[in-house]
N, C-alpha and C positions, 0 to 999 in steps of 0.2 A: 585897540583895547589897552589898558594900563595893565602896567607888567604887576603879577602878581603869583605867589607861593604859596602852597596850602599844602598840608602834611597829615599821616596822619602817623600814630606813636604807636608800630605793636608792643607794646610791654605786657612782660610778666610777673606780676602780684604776684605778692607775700601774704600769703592769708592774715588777715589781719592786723599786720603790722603798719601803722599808719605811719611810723617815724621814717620804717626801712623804703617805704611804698614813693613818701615824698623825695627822698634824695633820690631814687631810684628814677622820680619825675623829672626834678632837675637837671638830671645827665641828659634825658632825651630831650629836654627843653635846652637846653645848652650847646649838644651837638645838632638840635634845629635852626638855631639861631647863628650858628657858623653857616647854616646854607642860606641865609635872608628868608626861612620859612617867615609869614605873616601869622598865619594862623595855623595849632597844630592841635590835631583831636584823639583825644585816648581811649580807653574801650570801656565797656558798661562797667559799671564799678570800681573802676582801677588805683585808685586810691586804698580798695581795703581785699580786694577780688569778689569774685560772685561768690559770696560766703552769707547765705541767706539767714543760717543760723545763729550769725555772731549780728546781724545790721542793725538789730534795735537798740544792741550794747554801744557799737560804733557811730550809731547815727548821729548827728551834729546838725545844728542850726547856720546856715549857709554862712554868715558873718564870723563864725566861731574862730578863735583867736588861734587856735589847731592847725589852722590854712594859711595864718597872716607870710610865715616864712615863705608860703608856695605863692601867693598874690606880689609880694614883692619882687619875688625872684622874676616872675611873669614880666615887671615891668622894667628890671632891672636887665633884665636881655631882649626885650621889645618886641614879643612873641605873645598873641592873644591866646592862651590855651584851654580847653576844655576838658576841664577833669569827671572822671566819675566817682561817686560817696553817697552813702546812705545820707538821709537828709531829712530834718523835722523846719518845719516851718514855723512855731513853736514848741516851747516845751514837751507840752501836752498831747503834742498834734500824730496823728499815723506816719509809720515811715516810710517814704518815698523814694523812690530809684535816684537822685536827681544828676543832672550834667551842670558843672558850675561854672564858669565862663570868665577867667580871673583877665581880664582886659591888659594888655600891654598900656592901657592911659590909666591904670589902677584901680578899673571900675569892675562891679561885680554883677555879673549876671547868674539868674537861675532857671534851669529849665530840669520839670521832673515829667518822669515815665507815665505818658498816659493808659497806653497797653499791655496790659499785665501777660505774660505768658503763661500759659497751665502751671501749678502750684506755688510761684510769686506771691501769691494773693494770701498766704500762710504765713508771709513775712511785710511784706508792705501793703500798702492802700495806691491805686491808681492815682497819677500826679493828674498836673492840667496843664502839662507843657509851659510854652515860655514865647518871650517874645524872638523876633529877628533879630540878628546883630549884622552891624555892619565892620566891612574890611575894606578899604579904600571906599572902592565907589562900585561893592558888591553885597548883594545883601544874602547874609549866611543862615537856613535853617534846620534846627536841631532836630536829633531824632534817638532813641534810644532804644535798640533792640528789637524787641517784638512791636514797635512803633510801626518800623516801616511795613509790616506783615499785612499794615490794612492799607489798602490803597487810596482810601480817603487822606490820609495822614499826607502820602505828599502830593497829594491832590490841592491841599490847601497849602502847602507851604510854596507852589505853586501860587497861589492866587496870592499869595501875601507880598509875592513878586522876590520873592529867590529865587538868585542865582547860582546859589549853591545847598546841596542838601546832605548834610553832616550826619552819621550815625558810629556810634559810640556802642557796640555789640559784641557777642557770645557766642558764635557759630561754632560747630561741631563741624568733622570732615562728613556726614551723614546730611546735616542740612545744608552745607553751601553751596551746591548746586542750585536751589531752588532759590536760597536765598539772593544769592548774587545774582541769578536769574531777572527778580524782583526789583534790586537796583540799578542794574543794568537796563532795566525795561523804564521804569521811572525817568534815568536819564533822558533818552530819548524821546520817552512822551513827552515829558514836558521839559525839555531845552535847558535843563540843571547841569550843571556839574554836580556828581554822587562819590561821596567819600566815604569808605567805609573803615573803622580801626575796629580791627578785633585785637583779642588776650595772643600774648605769644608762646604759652604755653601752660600747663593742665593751671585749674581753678575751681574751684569748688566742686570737686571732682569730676568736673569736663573735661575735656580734654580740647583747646581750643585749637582750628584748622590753619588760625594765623590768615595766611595770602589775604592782609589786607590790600587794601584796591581802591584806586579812582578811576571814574569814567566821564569821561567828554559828553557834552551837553547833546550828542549825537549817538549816544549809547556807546561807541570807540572806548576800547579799554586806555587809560594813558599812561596806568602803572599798576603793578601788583606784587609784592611778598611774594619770592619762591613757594617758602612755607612756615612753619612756625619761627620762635624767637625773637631776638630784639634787634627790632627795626625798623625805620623811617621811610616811609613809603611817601615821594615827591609826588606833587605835578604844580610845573611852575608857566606859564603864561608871559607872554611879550607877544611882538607884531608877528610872529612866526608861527604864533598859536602855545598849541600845550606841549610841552616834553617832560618826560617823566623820569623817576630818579628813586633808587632805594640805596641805600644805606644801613650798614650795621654800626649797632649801640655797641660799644665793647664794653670789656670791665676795667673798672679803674685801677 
């Protein structure tokens, strides 16, 4: 199999600080791309935190000129990364969870939240997801929090012929057993690599569990977060198969 790197980014939002949030991306984007990370994934909303109350204010039309710094930088360290940000599709339009996909070849992708979790639905409108993107010669599918909760979801990112299946989420120490349960089971039914980023610490007034985690297309854990804070949870790929690798974000 061609060697390949996938990350996922625990960072900890600033509640709505979109300036502090993006340099804060940078650094993890930065020390991912000292490890040949290809593609690295950050947690539901990470760009503003799960701040449900401020997202109609924050929300942004995915092209908005608010990101161009953070799409550049993407390409300028040659790291495919997927951010989270409240997201309008136009103007006018309901606001949507969305995961934005700023390509290392300086393309943009959008994928929003199709599963809304209990009281979400007070603040955004259900997305309609997104297409697959590709890393080398694997095809990546997104997923955003209470996404993976239906098992249809990666049912189909299955049929779509992913190889890997991305989420970008908000766990509590109360639901990750059951959750990680979930992606852990998904691995192995259906032959995925499952990458999970959560928040590295409290956000809108959660309190997030952290140990993000990837798992082998065989259910096998290959890396996880001790526990909350900032940082870079591996798993890199060559002839030898997967090994896994965490790292902490320091401050600058």
């Amino acid at each position: 199999m061609p060697t390949l790197t996938i990350a996922a980014a625990q960072s900890a939002s600033i509640a709505g600080d979109l300036a502090a949030n993006i340099r804060e991306h940078q650094r993890f984007m930065q020390a991912a791309a000292e490890q040949g990370v290809q593609l690295l994934v950050f947690p539901e909303l990470s760009l503003t935190g799960y701040e449900r109350g401020l997202a109609a204010e924050l929300a942004i039309l995915p092209d908005a000129a608010v990101l161009q710094s953070l799409r550049d930088f993407a390409r300028e360290v040659g790291v495919t990364t997927v951010v989270g940000m409240p997201i309008r599709l136009s103007h006018d339009s309901p606001v949507l969870i969305g995961a934005l996909v700023l390509g290392a070849d300086g393309s943009l992708g959008v994928y929003s939240k199709q599963h809304l979790h209990d009281g979400e639905e007070l603040a955004f409108a259900p997305g309609t997801g997104g297409s697959t993107l590709t890393i080398g010669t694997d095809t990546v599918a997104l997923a955003v929090c209470a996404d993976f909760s239906h098992a249809s979801h990666a049912a189909a990112a299955a049929e779509q012929g992913a190889d890997i299946y991305a989420a970008g989420v908000l766990i509590t120490e109360g639901g990750y057993a059951p959750d990680t349960s979930l992606l852990q089971g998904y691995a192995g039914e259906h032959s995925m690599v499952v990458l999970m980023a959560n928040h590295g610490g409290v956000t809108g007034g959660w309190a997030s569990a952290g140990r993000s985690a990837i798992w082998a297309a065989d259910g096998s854990l290959i890396a996880a977060a001790p526990g909350a804070g900032n940082l870079v949870v591996m798993a890199r790929r060559d002839a030898a198969g997967w090994q896994g690798q965490v790292i902490a974000v320091t401050e600058e």
